[in-house]
C-alpha positions as CSV (number, residue, x, y, z in Angstrom):
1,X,-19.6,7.1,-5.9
2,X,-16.4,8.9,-4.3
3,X,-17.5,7.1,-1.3
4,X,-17.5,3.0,-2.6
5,X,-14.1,4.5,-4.8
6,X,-12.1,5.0,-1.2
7,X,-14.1,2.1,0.5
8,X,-12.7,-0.6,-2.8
9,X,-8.8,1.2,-2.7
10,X,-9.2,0.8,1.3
11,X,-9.5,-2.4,1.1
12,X,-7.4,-3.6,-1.3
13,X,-4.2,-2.3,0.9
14,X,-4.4,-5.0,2.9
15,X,-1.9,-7.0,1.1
16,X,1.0,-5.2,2.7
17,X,0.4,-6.4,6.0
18,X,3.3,-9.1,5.8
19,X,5.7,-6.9,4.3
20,X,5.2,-3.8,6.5
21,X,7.3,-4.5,9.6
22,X,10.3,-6.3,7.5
23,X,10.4,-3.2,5.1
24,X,10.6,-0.7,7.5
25,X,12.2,-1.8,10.1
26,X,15.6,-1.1,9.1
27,X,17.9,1.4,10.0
28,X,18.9,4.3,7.6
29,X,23.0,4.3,7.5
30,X,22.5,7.9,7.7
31,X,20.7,8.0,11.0
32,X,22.5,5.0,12.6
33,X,26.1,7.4,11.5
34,X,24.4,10.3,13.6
35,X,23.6,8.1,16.5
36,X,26.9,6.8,16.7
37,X,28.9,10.3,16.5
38,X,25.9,11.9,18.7
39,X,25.5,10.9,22.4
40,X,21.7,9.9,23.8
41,X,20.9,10.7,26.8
42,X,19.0,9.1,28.4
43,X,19.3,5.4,26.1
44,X,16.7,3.4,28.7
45,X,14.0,5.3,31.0
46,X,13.3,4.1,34.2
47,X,8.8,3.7,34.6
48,X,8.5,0.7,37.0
49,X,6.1,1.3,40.2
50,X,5.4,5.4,39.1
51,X,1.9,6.1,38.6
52,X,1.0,6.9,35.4
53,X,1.2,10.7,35.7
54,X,4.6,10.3,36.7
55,X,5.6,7.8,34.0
56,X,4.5,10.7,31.7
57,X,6.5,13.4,33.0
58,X,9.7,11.1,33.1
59,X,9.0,9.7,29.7
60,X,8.1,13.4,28.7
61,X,11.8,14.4,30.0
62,X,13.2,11.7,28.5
63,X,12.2,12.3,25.5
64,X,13.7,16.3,25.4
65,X,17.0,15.5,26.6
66,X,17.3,12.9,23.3
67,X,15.9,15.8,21.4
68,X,12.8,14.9,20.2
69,X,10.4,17.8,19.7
70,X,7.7,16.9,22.8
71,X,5.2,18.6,24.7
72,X,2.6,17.0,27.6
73,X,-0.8,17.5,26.2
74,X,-2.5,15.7,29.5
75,X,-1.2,14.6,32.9
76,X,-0.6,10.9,31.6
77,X,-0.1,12.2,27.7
78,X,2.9,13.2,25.6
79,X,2.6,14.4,22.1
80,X,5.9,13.8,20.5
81,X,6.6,15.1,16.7
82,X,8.4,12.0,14.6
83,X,9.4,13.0,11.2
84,X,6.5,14.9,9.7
85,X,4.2,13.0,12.1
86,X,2.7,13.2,15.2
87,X,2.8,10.7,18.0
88,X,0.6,10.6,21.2
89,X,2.6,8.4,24.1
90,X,0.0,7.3,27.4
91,X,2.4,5.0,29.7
92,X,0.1,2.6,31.6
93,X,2.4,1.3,34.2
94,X,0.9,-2.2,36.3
95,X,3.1,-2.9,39.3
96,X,1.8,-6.7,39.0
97,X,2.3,-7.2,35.5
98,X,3.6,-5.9,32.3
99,X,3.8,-2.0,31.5
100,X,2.9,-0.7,28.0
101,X,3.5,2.4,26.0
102,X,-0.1,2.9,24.2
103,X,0.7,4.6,20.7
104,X,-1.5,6.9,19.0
105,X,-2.2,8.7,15.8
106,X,-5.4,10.7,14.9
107,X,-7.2,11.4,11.8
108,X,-10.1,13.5,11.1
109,X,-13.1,12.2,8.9
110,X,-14.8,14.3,6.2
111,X,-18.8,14.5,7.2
112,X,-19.3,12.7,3.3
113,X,-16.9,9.9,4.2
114,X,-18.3,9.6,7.8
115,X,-21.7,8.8,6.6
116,X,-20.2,5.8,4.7
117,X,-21.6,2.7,5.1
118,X,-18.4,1.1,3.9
119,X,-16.1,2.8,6.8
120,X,-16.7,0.3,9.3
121,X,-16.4,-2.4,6.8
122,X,-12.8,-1.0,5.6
123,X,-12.1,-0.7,9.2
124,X,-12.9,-4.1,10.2
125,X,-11.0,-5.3,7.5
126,X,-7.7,-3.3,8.3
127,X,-7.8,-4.9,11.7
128,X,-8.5,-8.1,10.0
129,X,-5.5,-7.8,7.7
130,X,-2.8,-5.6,8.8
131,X,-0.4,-6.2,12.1
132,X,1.2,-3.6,12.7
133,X,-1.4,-1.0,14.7
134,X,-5.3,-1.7,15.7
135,X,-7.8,1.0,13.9
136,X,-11.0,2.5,15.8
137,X,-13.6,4.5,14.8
138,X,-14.8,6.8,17.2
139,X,-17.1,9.8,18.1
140,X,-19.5,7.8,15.4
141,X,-16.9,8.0,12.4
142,X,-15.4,11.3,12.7
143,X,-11.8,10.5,13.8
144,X,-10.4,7.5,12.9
145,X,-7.8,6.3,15.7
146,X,-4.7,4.4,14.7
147,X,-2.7,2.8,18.1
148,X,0.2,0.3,18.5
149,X,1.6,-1.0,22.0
150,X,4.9,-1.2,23.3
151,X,5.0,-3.3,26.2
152,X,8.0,-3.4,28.8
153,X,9.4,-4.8,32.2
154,X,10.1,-1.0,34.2
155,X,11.9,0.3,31.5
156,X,12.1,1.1,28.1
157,X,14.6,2.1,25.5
158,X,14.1,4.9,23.4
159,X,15.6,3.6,20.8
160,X,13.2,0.8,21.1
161,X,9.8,4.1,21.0
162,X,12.2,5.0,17.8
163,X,12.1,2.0,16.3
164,X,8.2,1.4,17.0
165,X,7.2,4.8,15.7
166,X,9.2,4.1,12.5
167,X,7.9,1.3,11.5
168,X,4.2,2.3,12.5
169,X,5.0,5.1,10.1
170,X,6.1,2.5,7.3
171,X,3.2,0.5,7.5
172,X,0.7,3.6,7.3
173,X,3.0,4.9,4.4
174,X,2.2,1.6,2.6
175,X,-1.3,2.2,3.0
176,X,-1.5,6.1,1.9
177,X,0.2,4.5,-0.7
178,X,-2.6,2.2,-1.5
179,X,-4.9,5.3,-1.7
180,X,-6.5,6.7,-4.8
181,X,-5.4,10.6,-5.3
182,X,-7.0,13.4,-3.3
183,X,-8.3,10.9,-0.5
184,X,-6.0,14.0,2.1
185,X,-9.1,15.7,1.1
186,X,-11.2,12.8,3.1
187,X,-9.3,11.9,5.9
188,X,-6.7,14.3,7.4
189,X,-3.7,13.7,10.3
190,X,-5.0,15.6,13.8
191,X,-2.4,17.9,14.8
192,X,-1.7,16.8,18.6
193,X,0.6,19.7,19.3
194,X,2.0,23.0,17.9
195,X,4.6,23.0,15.0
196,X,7.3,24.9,16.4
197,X,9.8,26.5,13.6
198,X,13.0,26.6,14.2
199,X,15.0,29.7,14.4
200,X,18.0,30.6,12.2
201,X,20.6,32.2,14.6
C-alpha cells in the first residue's frame, strides 16, 4: 500500500515540468551582490582538445579557486558540494564535435520500494514529463540516477555549472515537494564525497 501511495504522488509531480526552469532560474539579489563585491577566479575554464582526465583535473581546479567545496572522486570525476547537495561533474571532451559536462545526482532505493512494480513506471513517466534532467534506474532499482548536460564549444563558464546546478536543484525541489511525508525514509541522496566542517578560528 506504501508502495502504490509514492508510485500515485510520483506521478502526479509531473505537472511542474514547464514551470521548473523559469522558477528557478533566477538570481537571488543576495548572491548576485556577493558576486559583484567578490572577484571569481577563474569566470571561463579552458577544456578543448584535453582528454578527459585532464578536463577533470582543470575543471576540478577550477572549481577550488572559485570556492566551491570539491574533491576528484575518479580520474575523469569531480564531486562538487552545491548548497546542501551534491553534484558529480564527468567532462567528456570530443575534439570533432561538441563537449559536455555530464551532471549527476544519486539516490539510494529502499529494498521495499525497489521491488515496486510501479518504479519503472514513475520513472518512465518523469522522463516523459519533466525537462530539466533524465532519470535512470540502475543496479535493478537500487539507486535511482538523476543527470543533466551542459554542452560547450572548449570552454565553459562557471557561472554557466552555477546556474545549471541551480536550477537542476529547483526542479528536484519541486518534485520533493510533490512527495507525500516520510518518502526520505524510501529514497535517500548518495553522499558523493565527505562533508567537511568548517573550522571556527
Amino acid at each position: 500500500m506504501k508502495t502504490l501511495i509514492i508510485s500515485a504522488s510520483l506521478l502526479g509531480l509531473t505537472a511542474c515540468a514547464a514551470t521548473a526552469p523559469s522558477q528557478t532560474s533566477a538570481i537571488d539579489p543576495v548572491v548576485a551582490q556577493e558576486n559583484v563585491s567578490a572577484p571569481v577566479a577563474p569566470k571561463v575554464v579552458e577544456l578543448g582538445g584535453l582528454t578527459n582526465d585532464a578536463a577533470a583535473e582543470r575543471l576540478y581546479q577550477a572549481l577550488i579557486n572559485a570556492n566551491y567545496l570539491a574533491t576528484k572522486v575518479a580520474p575523469t570525476k569531480v564531486a562538487v558540494q552545491f548548497g546542501d547537495n551534491q553534484f558529480l561533474l564527468e567532462p567528456s571532451i570530443n575534439s570533432a564535435g561538441i563537449d559536455r559536462i555530464l551532471m549527476n545526482r544519486f539516490y539510494a532505493v529502499h529494498p521495499q520500494l525497489q521491488a515496486s512494480q510501479e518504479l519503472p513506471v514513475v520513472i518512465g513517466t518523469l522522463n516523459q514529463k519533466l525537462n530539466f534532467a533524465k532519470f535512470v534506474l540502475l543496479d535493478q532499482g537500487a539507486v535511482i540516477q538523476i543527470q543533466g548536460t551542459v554542452t560547450f564549444a572548449d570552454r565553459v563558464e562557471i557561472e554557466e555549472l552555477r546556474r545549471f546546478m541551480l536550477w537542476t536543484n529547483g526542479g528536484l525541489a519541486q518534485v520533493a515537494q510533490s512527495l507525500p511525508d516520510g518518502i526520505d525514509q524510501y529514497i535517500r541522496p548518495i553522499p558523493l564525497m565527505q562533508q567537511m566542517v568548517p573550522v571556527k578560528p
